[in-house]
C-alpha positions in Angstrom: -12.3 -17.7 72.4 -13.6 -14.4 72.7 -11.2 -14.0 75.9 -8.3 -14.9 74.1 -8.7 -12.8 71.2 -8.9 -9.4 73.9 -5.8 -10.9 75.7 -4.0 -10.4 72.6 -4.7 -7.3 71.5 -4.3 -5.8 75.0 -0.7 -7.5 74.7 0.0 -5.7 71.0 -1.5 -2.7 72.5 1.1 -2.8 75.3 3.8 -3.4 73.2 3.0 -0.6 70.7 2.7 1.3 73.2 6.4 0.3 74.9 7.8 0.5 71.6 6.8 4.0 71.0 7.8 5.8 74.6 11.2 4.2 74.0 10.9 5.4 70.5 9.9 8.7 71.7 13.0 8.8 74.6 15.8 7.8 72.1 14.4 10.8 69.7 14.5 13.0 72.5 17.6 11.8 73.7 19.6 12.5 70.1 18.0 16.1 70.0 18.8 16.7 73.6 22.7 15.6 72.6 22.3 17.6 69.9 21.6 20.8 70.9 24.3 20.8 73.6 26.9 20.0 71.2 25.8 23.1 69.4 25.6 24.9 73.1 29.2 23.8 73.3 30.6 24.6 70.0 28.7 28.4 70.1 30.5 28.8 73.6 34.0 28.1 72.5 33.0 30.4 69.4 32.0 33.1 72.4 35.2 32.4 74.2 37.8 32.8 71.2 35.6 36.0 70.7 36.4 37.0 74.2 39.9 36.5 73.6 40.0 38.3 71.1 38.0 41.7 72.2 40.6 40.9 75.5 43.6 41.0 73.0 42.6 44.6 70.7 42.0 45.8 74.5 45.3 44.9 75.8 47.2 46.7 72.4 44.7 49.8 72.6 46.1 50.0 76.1 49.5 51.2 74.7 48.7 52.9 71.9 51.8 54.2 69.4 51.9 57.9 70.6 52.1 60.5 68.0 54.2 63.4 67.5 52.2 66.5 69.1 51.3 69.0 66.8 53.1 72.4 66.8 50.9 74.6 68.9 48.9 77.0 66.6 47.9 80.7 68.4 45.4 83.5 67.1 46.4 86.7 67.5 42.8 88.7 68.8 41.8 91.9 66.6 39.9 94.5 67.7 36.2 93.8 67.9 36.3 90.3 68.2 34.6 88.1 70.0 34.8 84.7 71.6 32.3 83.2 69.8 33.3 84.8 66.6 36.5 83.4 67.1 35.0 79.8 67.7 32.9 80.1 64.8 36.3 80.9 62.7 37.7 77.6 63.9 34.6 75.4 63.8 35.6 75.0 67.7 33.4 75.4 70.9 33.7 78.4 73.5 34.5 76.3 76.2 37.2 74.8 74.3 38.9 78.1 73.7 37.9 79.3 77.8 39.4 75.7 78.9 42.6 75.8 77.0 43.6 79.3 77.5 42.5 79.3 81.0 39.9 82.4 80.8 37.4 83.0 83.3 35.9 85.4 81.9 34.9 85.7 78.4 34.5 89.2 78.0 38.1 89.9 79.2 39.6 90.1 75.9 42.0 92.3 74.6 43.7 93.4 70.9 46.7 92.0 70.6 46.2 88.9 73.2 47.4 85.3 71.7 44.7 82.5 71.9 46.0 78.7 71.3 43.9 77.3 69.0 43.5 73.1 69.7 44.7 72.2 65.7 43.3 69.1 66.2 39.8 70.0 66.9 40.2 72.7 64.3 41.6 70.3 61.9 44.8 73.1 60.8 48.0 72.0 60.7 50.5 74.6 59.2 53.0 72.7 57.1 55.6 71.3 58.6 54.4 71.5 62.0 55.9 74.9 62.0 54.4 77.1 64.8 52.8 80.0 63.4 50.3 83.2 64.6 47.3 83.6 63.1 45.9 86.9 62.8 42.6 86.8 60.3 40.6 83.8 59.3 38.6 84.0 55.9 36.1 82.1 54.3 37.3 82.9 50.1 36.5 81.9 47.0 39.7 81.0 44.8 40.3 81.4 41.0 43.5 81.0 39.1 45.6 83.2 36.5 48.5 83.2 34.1 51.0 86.0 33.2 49.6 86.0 30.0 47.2 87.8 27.8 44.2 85.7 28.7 45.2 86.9 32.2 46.7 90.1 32.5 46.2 91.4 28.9 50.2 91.1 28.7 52.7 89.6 25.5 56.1 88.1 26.6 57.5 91.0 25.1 56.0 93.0 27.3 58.6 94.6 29.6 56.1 94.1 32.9 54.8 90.3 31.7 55.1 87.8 34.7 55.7 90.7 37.1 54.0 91.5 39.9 51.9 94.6 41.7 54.8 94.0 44.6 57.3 94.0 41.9 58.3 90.9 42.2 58.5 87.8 39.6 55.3 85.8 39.7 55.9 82.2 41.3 53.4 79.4 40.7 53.2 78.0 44.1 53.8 81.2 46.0 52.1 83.9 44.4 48.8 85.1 44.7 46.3 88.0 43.9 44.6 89.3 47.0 42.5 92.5 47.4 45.1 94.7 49.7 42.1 96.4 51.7 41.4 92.9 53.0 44.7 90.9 53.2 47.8 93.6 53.3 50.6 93.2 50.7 53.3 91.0 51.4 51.2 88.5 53.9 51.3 84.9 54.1 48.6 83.3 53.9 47.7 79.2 54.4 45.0 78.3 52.3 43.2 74.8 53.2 43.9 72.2 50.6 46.4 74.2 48.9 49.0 75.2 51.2 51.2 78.5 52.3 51.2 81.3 49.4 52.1 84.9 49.7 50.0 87.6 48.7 52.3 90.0 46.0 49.6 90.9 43.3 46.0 92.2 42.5 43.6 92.4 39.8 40.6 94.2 38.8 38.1 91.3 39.6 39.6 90.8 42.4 37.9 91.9 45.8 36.9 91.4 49.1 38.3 88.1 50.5 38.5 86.8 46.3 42.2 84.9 46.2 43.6 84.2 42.4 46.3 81.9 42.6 49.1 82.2 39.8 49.7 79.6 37.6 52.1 78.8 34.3 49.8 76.8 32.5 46.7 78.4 31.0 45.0 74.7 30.8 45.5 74.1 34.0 44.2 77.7 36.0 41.0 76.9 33.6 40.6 73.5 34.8 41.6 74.9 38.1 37.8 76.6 37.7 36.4 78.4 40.7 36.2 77.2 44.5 34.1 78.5 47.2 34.1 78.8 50.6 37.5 78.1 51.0 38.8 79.0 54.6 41.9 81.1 54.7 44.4 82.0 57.6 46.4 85.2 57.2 49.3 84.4 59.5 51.3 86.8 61.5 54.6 88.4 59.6 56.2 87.9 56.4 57.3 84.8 54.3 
């Protein structure tokens, strides 16, 4: 009796033991499955990624060229330097040896043109125009009115609206400049605002100080006062 009773629980034990290795294979089996459907799926996610780095690759290839920029020069003034000059354009030495071909940096000369990369420099004269520039100046800009505010003058005043250079003030062309610094009659690009000619002066105004003329006496005041502005004198007359 007491044989028969062993017999059959070494018979369960066997079969509990059966049960639960195929128990254990079938759960191994799904997660095996499982994780190389997701192996699969993450591949074909990799491959239409591929496709799609191979396809930006393919139109960066032939990129839609731009129209060059008109080439901007610098004409060199006496006591200048390389580096000052790069300093003025925010660009390096070697850029300015390497497009003008110089070998030697202390070869130059009054007078001499330098091509400035404008796109390094970030100037572009408007219009693409080609233009020399012969002083670069870091201002501060304010803004007047032909009026009494500004100039102390009435409309009936015989001189109101008219200009040191004699000619009628223009909002959009006309500025105050000191004349020791920028010369009467220059043309000037001022970044952010554009080509203006220098035709008038004021008593506050001095050293590389720029008052731009305006109609509207709200708008010059709202205008208030900008610094470190950089200006390019350019060569001749507008």
């Amino acid at each position: 009796m007491l044989h028969s009773s062993i017999f059959r629980l070494a018979i369960c034990f066997i079969l509990i033991v059966t049960l639960g290795a195929a128990a254990e294979r079938s759960a191994y089996a799904y997660h095996t499955s499982a994780d190389l459907a997701e192996t699969a799926m993450t591949s074909q996610e990799w491959d239409a990624i591929l496709q799609r780095d191979a396809e930006a690759e393919a139109r960066t290839e032939s990129p839609v060229l731009k129209p060059a920029s008109s080439p901007v020069f610098y004409k060199v003034r006496s006591g200048d330097t390389l580096y000052r000059i790069s300093r003025s354009f925010g660009i390096p030495v070697q850029t300015l040896l390497a497009v003008n071909g110089i070998n030697d940096p202390g070869s130059l000369q009054a007078g001499q043109q330098l091509q400035i990369p404008s796109e390094q420099a970030g100037l572009e004269l408007p219009g693409g125009q080609e233009g020399i520039i012969r002083q670069v100046l870091t201002s501060t800009l304010t803004a007047y009115t032909a009026g009494v505010e500004s100039t102390g003058k009435k409309p009936s005043h015989p001189e109101y609206g008219i200009t040191y250079s004699g000619s009628k003030a223009e909002e959009g062309r006309t500025i105050a400049v000191d004349p020791t610094v920028i010369p009467m009659g220059s043309t000037v690009f001022i970044d952010g605002i554009g080509i203006r000619k220098a035709e008038d002066i004021g008593s506050a105004i001095r050293g590389s100080r720029i008052d731009l003329f305006m109609d509207d006496v709200k708008q010059a005041r709202e205008f208030g006062v900008k610094k470190n502005v950089k200006v390019y004198v350019l060569e001749g007359k507008a």
